[in-house]
N, C-alpha and C positions, 0 to 999 in steps of 0.2 A: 504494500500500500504506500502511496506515494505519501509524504510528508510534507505540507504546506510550511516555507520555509517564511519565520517571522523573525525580525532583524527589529530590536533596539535600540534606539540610540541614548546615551547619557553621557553627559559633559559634569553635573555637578553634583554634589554631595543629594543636593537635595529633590533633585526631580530624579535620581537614583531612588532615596527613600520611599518617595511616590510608586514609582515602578515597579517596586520590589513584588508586591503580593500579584501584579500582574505576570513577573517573567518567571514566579515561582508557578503558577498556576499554566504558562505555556510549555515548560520545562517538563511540567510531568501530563500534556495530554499526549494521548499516543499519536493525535491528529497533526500536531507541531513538531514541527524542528528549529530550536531558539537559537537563534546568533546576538550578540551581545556587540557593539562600536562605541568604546569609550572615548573617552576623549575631553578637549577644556581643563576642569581645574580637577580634573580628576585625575591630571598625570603629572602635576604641578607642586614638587616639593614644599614651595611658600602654603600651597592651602592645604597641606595635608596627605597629600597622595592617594586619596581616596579612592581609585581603584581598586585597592586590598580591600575596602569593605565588599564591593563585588565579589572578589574571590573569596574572600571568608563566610561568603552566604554559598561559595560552592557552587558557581555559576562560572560557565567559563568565556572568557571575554576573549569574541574572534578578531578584532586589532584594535588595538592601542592605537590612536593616532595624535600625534601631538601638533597644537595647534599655536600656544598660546605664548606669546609674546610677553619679554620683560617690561611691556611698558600699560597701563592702563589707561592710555588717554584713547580718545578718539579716533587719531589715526593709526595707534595699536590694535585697537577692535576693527577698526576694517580690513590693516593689513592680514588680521587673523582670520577673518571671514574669506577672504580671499585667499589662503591658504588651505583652508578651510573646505574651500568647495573643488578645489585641484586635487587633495586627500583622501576626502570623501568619494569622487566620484573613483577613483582605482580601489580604492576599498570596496565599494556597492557592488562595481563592475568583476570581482573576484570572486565576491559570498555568493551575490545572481541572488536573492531574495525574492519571495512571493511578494511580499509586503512587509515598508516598514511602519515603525511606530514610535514616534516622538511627542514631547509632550511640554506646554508652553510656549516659552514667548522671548528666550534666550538667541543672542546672537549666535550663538553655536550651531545650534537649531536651527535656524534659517538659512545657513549654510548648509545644513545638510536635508534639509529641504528643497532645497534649488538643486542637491544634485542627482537628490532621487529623483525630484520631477523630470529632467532633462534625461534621464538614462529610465523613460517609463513604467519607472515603480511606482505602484498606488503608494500615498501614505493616508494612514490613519495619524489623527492628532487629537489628542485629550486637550480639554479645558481651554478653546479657542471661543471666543464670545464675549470673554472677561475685560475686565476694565483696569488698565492703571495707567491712569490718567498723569499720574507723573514721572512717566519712565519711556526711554525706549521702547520698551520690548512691548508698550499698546501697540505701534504701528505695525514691529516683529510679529506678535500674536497675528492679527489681522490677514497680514502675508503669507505665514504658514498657512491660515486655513485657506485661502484660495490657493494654494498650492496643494491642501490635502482632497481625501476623494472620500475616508471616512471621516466621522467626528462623533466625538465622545465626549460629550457635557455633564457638567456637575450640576446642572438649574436648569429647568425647563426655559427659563428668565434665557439664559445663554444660549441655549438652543435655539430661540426666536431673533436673537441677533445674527447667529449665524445662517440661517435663511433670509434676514435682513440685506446680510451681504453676498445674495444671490444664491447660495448651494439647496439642493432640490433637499425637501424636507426626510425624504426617504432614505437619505443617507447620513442623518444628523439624530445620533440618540440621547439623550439624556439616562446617564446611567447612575449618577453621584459622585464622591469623590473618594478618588483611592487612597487618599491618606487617613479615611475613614476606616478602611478595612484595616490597614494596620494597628489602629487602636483594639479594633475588635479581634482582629486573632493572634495579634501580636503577645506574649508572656511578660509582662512589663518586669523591670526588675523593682526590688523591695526599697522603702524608702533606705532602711541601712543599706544597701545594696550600692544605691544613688550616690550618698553620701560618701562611700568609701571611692568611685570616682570620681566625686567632688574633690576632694582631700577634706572635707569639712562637712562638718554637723548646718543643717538647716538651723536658721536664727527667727525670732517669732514671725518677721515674714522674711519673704523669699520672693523675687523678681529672676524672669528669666527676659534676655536682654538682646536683641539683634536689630542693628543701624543698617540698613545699605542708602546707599546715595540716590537722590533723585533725579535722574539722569537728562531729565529735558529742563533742568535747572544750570544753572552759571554758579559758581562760584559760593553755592551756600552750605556745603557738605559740613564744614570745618565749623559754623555759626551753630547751625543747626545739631550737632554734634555736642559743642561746647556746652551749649544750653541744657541739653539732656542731661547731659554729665551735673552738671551744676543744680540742678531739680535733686538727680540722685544722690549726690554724696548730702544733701540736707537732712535725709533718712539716717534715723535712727532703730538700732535692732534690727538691719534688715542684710540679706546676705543677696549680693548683685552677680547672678552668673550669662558671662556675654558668652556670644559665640561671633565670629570673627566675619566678616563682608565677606561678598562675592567678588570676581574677578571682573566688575564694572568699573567704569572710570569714575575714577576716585576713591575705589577699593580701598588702594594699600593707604589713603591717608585716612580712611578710617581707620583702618587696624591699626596703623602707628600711632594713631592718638589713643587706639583702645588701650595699647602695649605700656603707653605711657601711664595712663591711667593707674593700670595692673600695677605698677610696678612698683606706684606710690603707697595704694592700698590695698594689700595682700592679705590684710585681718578680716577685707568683708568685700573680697573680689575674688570671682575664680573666669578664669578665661580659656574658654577652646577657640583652639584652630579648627577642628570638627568633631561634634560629637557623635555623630552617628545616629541612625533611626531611631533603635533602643533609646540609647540614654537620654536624648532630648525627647521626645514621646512621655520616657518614664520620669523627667525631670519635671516636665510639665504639670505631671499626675499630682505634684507636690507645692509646687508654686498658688503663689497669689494672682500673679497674672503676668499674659507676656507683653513687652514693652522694646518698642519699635514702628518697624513697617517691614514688616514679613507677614506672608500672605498665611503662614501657618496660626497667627495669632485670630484668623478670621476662620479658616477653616478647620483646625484641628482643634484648638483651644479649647470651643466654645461646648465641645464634646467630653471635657473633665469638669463644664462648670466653674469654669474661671474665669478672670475678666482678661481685659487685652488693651491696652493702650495703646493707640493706633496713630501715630504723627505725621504730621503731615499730609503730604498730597500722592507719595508712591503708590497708595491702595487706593484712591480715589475711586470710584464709582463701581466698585465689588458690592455686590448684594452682603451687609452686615447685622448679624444677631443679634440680640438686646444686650450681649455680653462685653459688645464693642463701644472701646471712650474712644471718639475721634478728636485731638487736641491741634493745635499749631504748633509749630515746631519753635516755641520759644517759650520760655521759665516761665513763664507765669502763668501757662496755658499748660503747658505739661506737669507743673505741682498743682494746678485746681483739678488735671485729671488725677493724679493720685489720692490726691483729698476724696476725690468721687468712687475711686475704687474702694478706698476702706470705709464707703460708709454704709452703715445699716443698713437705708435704703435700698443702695445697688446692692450689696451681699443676699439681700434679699431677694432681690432678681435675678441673680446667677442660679441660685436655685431650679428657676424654674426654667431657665432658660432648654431649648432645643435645638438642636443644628440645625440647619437647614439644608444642610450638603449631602445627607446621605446616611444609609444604613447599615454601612460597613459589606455592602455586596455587589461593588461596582467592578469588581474582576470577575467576578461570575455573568455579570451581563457582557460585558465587551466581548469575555471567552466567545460566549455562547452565539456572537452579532460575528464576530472573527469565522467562524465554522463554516458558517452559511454563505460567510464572502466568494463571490466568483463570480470576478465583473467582467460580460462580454467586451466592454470596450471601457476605454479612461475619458473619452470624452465627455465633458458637461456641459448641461446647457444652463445658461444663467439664469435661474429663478425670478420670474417678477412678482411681486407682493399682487394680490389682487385689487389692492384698496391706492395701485398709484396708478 
């Protein structure tokens, strides 16, 4: 029996995360044969090398490719995109894949997006529809999906934008979100568990902490940054665990300001370079709430019943649960959102709060929408709304 060949792609810690329960669930159908294309900051000594978490889930990654440049400005990410899609395409053209499957709105990802389209591989792409309004990878997102042939939505909400932007309804599912399934079948580890790789005991609260840069912004990384900082060390009793930016422009000078930080306050700071699914998942489970602009604070959070202080404009216009503080990205707007976290009232509302994203069985539907795939042709025709 012939094996429908499904091909991966992952560039960073965290749409790996995302991925996992799906390439675990193609790994063992007898219907698939998995390929794996790492790549981005997963091969990238500075952010951890994250690759080896791949292989330590025992999945085997069919190439390596490296893309990423020492530098994080702008005309770094393009040179790297442009390497990128020269890479990618002798990679695709070697595995010969049925279909691949990528997920977001990463520069990486659009690169290899462009080169499956061009060498006519269908792609399937998760969570196209979505909104962040202050970041590249809006427009990124947007391009993959007219580049992809499937889609696979966290929100019915997303799935109507994505027919919005022409693709025929028939080929656009709403299934939820896979980082929901990780909660649910994931084995979390134990708070002492956590703690021992913390190096430190939880203090009466606890904040989980990740800055990236807002990328269709000039020059506010470092302001916007400083101000957080400056809300946070005003806390008292409380233990601050960051985790380190992504390989966008102006990355590394968040991290070197994080490093700087660490290094002052080591009695009530702990800092990864990455912590991996597990531990951040099971870090969470513990925490008072996450604090940043990471899209996990909207979708995964809101699933332990915690809050999430959400700054800024990076997550802008993402469908958010009652769990979510949306603040501005300076001092007096990000300590009135901490005030609002600890107080009765919202504590009260976390309670009841619901996801909205999903049931923890959104690799069982994709599987199941994957099986059936066998498109006579890739051609599309552009969807019109009936009401223009």
């Amino acid at each position: 029996m012939y094996k429908k060949k499904i091909c991966f792609f992952t560039s960073t810690r965290a749409d790996y995360g995302i991925l996992r329960p799906l390439i675990k669930k193609i790994k063992n159908d007898k219907n698939f044969s998995l390929q794996i294309i790492a790549s981005g900051m997963h091969l990238s000594p500075e952010f951890g090398l994250t690759y080896k978490e791949i292989e330590k889930d025992n999945f085997k990654i069919d190439k390596k490719i490296e893309i990423l440049l020492s530098s994080d400005t702008s005309i770094g990410i393009s040179k790297a995109m442009g390497l990128g899609i020269i890479s990618f395409s002798e990679a695709l053209d070697n595995l010969k894949p049925d279909i691949v499957i990528v997920l977001g709105d990463r520069f990486e990802t659009l690169a290899f997006a462009i080169a499956s389209y061009i060498l006519k591989i269908p792609i399937a792409h998760l969570y196209g529809g979505e909104f962040t309004f202050g970041a590249i990878d809006e427009a990124f997102r947007h391009c993959i999906t007219k580049l992809s042939f499937l889609h696979f939505t966290s929100l019915e909400y997303y799935r109507q934008r994505i027919i919005q932007l022409g693709e025929e309804p028939n080929r656009v599912f709403t299934v939820g979100a896979l980082g929901i399934d990780n909660i649910k079948n994931m084995k979390l580890l134990s708070r002492k568990e956590v703690e021992k790789y913390l190096g430190k005991k939880f203090k009466k609260k606890n904040l989980l902490i990740t800055f990236h840069p807002v990328t269709l912004e000039k020059d506010t990384t470092e302001y916007q940054l400083g101000e957080l900082l400056k809300a946070l060390d005003e806390l008292e009793n409380t233990l601050l665990i960051f985790t380190k930016s992504n390989a966008d422009p102006s990355g590394r000078i968040i991290n070197e300001i994080i490093e700087e930080y660490y290094e002052k306050n080591k009695e009530k700071v702990v800092l990864f370079t990455n912590m991996g699914q597990l531990l951040y998942l099971s870090t969470m489970k513990y925490v008072d709430a996450v604090v940043g602009n990471s899209s996990s604070g909207i979708i995964e959070a809101p699933s332990f019943k915690i809050g999430t202080i959400n700054i800024g404009d990076r997550q802008k216009g993402r469908v958010k649960p009652e769990s979510v503080i949306d603040c501005e990205p300076n001092y007096k707007s990000i300590k009135n959102a901490i005030t609002k976290l600890y107080s009765n009232e919202f504590q009260n509302i976390l309670k009841k709060v619901i996801n909205p994203y999903g049931d923890g069985n959104a690799a069982d539907r994709i599987l199941n929408i994957l099986k059936e795939f066998n498109p006579e042709s890739l051609k599309k025709e552009f969807y019109v709304l009936k009401n223009l």
